[in-house]
C-alpha positions in Angstrom: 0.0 0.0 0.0 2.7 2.4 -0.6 1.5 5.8 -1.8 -1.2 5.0 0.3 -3.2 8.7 0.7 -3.6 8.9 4.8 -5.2 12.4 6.0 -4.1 11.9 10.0 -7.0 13.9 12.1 -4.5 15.2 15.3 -1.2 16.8 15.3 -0.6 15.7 19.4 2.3 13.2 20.1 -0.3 9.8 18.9 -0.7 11.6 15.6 3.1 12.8 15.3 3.7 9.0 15.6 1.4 7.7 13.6 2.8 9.9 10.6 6.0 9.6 11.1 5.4 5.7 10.9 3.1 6.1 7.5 5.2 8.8 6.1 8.4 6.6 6.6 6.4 3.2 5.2 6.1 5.7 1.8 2.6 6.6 2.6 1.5 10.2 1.1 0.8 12.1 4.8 -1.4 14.8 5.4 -1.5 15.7 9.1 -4.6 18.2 10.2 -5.2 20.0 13.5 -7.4 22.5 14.2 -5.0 24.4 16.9 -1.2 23.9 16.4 0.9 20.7 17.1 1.2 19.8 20.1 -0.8 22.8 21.4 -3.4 20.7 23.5 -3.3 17.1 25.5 0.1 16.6 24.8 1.4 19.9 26.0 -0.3 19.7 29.0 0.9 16.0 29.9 4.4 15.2 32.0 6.0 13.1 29.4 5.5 9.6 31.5 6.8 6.7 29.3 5.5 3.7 32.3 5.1 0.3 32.9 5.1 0.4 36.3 1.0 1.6 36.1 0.2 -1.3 34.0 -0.9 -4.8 34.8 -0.8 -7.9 32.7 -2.5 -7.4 29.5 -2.7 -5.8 26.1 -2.0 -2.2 27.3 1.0 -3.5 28.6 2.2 -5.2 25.8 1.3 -1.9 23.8 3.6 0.0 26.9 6.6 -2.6 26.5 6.4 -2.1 22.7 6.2 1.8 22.7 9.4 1.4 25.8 11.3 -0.4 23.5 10.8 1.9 20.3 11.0 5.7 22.1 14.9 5.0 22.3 15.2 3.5 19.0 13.0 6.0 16.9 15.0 9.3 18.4 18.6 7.6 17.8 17.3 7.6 14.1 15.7 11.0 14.1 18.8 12.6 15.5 21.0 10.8 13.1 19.5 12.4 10.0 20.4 16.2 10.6 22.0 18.2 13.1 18.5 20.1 13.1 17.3 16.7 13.6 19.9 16.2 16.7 18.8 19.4 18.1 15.2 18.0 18.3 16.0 14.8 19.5 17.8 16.3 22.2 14.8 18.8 23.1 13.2 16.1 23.8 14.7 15.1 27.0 15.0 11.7 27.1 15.2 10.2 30.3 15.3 6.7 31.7 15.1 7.5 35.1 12.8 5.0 36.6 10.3 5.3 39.0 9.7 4.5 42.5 6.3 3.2 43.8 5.4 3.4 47.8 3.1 2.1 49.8 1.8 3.5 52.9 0.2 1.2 54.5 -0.1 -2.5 55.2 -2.8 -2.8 53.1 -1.2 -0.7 50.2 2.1 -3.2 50.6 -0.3 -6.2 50.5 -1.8 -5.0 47.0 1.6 -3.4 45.3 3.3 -7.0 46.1 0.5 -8.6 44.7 0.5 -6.4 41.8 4.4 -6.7 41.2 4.3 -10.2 41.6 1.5 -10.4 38.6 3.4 -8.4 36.5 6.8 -9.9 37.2 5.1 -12.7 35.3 4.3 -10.6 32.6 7.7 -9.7 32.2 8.1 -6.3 33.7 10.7 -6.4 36.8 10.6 -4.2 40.0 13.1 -4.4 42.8 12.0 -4.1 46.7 14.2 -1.2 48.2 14.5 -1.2 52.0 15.2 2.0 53.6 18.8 2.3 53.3 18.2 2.2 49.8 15.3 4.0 49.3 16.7 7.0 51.1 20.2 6.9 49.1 17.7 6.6 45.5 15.2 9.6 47.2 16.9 11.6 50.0 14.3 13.6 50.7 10.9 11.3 50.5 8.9 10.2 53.4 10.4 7.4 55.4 6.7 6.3 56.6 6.4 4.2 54.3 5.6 0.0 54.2 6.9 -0.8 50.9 8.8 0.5 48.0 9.4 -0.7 44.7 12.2 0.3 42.3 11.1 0.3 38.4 14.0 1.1 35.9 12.2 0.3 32.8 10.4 3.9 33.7 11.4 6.9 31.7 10.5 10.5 30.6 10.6 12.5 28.0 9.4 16.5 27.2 6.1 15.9 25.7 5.5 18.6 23.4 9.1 18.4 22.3 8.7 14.5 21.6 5.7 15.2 19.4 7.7 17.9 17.6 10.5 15.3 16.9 8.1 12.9 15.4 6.6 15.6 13.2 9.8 16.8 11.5 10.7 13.3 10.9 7.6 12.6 9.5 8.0 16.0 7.5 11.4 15.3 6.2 9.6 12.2 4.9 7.5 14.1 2.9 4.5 14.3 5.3 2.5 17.7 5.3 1.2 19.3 8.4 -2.2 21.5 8.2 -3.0 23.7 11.4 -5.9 25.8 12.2 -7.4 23.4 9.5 -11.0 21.9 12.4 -12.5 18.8 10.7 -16.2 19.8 9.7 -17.6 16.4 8.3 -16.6 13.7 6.3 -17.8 12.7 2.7 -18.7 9.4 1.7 -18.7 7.8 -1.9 -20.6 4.2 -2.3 -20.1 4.2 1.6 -16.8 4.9 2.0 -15.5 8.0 3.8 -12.8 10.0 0.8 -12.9 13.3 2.3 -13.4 15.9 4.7 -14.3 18.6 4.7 -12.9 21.1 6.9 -12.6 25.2 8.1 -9.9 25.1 5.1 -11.7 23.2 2.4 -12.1 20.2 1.6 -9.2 17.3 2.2 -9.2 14.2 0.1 -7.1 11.2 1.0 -7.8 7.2 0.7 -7.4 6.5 4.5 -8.3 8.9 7.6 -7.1 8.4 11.1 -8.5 9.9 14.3 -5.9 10.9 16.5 -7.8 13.6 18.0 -7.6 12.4 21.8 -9.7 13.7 24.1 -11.7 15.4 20.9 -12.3 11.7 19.3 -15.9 11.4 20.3 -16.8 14.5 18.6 -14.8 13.9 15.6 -16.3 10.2 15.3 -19.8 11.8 15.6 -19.0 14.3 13.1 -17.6 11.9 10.7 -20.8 9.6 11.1 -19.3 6.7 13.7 -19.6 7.6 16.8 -17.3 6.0 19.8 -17.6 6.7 23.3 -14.1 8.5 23.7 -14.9 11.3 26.8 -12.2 13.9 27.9 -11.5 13.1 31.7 -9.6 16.0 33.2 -6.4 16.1 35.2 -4.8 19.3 36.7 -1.1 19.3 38.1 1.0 21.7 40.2 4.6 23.5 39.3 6.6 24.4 41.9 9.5 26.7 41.7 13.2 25.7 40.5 14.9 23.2 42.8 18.4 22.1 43.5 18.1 18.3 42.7 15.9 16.6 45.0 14.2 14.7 43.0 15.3 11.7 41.1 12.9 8.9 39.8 9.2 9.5 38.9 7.8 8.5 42.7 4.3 7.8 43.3 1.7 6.4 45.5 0.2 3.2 45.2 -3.0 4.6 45.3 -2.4 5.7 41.7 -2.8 2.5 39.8 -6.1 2.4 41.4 -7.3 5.6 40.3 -6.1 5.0 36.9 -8.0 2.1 36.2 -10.7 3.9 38.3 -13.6 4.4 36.1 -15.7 7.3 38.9 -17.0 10.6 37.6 -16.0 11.9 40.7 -12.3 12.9 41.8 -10.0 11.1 42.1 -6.6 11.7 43.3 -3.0 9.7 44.2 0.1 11.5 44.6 3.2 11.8 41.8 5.8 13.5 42.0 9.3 13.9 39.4 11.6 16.7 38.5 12.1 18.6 34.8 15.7 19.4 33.5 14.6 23.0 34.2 14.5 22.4 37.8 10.7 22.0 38.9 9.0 19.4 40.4 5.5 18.5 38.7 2.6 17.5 41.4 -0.2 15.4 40.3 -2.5 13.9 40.1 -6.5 14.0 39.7 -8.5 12.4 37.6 -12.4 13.7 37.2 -14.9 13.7 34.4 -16.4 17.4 33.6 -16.5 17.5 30.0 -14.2 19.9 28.4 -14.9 22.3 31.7 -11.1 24.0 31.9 -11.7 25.3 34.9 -9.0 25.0 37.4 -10.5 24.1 41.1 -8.9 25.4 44.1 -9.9 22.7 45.9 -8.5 19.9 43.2 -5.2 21.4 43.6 -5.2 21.5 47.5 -6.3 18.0 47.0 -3.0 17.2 44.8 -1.1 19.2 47.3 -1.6 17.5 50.3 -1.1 14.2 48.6 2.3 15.0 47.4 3.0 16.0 50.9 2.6 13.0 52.2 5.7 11.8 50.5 7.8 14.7 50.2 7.4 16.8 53.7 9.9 19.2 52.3 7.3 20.4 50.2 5.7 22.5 52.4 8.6 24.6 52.2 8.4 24.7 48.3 6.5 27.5 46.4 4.3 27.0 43.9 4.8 28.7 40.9 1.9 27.9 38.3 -0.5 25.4 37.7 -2.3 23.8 34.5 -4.8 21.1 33.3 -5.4 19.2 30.3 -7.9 16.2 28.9 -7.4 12.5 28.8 -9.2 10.7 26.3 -10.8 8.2 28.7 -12.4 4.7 27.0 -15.0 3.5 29.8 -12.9 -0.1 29.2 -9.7 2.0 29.9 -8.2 0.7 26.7 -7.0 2.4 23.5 -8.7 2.1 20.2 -6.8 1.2 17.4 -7.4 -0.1 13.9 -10.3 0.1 11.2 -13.7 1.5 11.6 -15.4 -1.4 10.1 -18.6 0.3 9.8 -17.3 3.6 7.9 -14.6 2.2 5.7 -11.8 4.5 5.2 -11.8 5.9 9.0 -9.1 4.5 11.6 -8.7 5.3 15.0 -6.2 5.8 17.2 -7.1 6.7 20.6 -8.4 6.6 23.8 -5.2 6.2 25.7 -6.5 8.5 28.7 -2.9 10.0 30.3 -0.5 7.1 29.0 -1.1 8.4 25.4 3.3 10.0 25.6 3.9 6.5 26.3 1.8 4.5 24.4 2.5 6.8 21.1 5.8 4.9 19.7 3.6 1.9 19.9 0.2 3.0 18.2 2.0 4.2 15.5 4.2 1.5 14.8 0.6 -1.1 15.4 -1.1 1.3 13.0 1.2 1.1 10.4 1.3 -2.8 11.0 -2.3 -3.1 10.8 -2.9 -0.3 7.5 -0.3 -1.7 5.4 -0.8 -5.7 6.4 2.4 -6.0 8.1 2.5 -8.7 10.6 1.6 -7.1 14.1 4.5 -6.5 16.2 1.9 -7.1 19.2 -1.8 -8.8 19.3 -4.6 -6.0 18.6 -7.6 -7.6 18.9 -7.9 -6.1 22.2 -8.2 -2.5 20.8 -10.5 -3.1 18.1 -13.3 -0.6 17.0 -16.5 -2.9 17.3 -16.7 -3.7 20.9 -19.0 -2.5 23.9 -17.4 0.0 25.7 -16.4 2.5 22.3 -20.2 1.6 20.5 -22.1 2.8 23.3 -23.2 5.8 21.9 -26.0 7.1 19.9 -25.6 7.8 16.2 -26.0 10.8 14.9 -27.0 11.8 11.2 -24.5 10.5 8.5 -22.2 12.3 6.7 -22.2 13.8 3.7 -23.1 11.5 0.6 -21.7 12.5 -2.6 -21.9 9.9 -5.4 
């Protein structure tokens, strides 16, 4: 399928992947985005490339496939060009690992459990005991009942990462449209070959919706509806610190509210450094619709969590904070692959706050799966036609043209 006409509908880190992946298979790439690149989800992310969140199962095959490509895709951007070097190295790779603590005997009972389950998966985690954990974190809490060390964790910048992907994709001939907000599609004999948007109209052989916490609306638009919801998250940015923070540390209570699927919030605390200095606080998780809003009492929530392992905080100002949108699946899985009841639409999706992480690998799948490669990983798992992405009303087709 080389030559292959693919209009990608998102210019965030999934869609950056996904075209560089087409662009580089030969595939004629036309990437549209109603902002800028990189201008929403992704730039409001923390760059988290983990498998330390992730039980057994296909989202953590899709996380050990992404883990394995970030560091092979940006040795072969930066090889290219030295513009191409000085991307790759805005990007702040990182493989810093995290650190997961427990609390209380009841968290310790339920992380062991959960390490034990993915040790069998194939993901390792060592037990540090307090010597250890105090020479890895100095300055975290020493009430703690268990902590687990996960080196396979890593980081990256998140809008810089995307930006990487997209002038790799560009130098392989790829052509990015921004400003340009998908209307509605247009079908021929069934099949969608256009859409048309605030720019015109965009023709192409294959579309993909990469628009994250935006798919719903796009599917709708486009005439198949899945039940892809923005789920917000707001985190905290303190002032520039002398290190003191080493490893992306975390609570427990996080993989829980992950996989939680409550309208109400929810929060666990994180806690991990930038290059520049300042420590990101998170997180929440609540469902409000695309209400930006920033809650005072969110971020006092976040706040005291983050306390709880790091004491020193309290001594820490606060110098901005920020929110974004996950695109939450009510399955908590992505959505990958052919719309089999609109041929000619793909998705690419629904990865709620893993979508930094889980980009190398949906754009690698994706490419698989369009151009019939074998799959590097199984993908029934993220198919299109099951419950939890159909449960939603349809709303009047697109356009017809004959």
């Amino acid at each position: 399928m080389n030559g292959t006409r693919v209009g990608i509908l998102g210019a965030g880190i999934v869609g950056a992947a996904c075209a560089r992946e087409l662009a580089r298979a030969g595939c004629e790439v036309t990437v549209l985005d109603r902002g800028g690149a990189a201008g929403a989800t992704t730039s409001h992310g923390e760059g988290n490339i983990l498998l330390s969140d992730k039980g057994p199962g296909p989202e953590l095959e899709l996380a050990r496939l992404s883990r394995r490509l970030w560091p092979e895709l940006l040795t072969a951007i930066g090889a290219r060009s030295d513009d191409a070097a000085q991307a790759v190295r805005a990007v702040e790779w990182e493989p810093k690992g995290g650190i997961v603590l427990a609390t209380t005997d009841v968290g310790a009972d339920g992380l062991r459990r959960f390490a034990a389950d993915q040790l069998a998966a194939g993901v390792r985690s060592e037990t540090l005991d307090s010597k250890a954990l105090a020479a890895a974190e100095p300055f975290v809490t020493r009430d703690h009942t268990l902590a687990l060390h996960y080196p396979a964790d890593a980081q990256v910048q998140p809008a810089a990462a995307a930006t990487a992907l997209l002038l790799d994709a560009r130098a392989a001939g790829a052509r990015l449209r921004t400003g340009c907000e998908v209307l509605a599609g247009v079908t021929r004999g069934g099949r969608l070959t256009a859409v048309r948007t605030s720019l015109g109209p965009v023709e192409a052989d294959v579309f993909v919706n990469a628009a994250g916490p935006w798919a719903g609306e796009l599917a709708a638009r486009l005439g198949a509806p899945i039940d892809v919801r923005p789920r917000r998250g707001d985190v905290l940015v303190t002032t520039p610190l002398p290190p003191t923070v080493f490893h992306k540390v975390y609570d427990a209570d996080y993989v829980s509210a992950v996989g939680s699927s409550e309208r109400e919030l929810q929060t666990s605390a994180v806690v991990e450094s930038t290059r520049a200095g300042s420590l990101l606080l998170g997180s929440s998780r609540r469902r409000v619709g695309f209400d930006d809003r920033l809650r005072p009492e969110v971020l006092s929530a976040i706040a005291a969590k983050a306390l709880r392992l790091f004491p020193m905080l309290a001594q820490v100002p606060v110098m901005r904070a920020y929110g974004g949108f996950r695109p939450y699946v009510p399955d908590h899985l992505p959505v990958i692959g052919p719309d089999p009841r609109l041929p000619g639409l793909w998705h690419a999706g629904g990865h709620e706050g893993a979508g930094i992480g889980l980009a190398a690998g949906t754009g690698r799948l994706l490419r698989n799966l369009l151009l019939q490669e074998p799959p590097e990983i199984d993908a029934t798992a993220f198919r299109v036609n099951r419950p939890a992405l159909l449960g939603v009303d349809a709303p009047p087709r697109s356009e017809e043209t004959v």
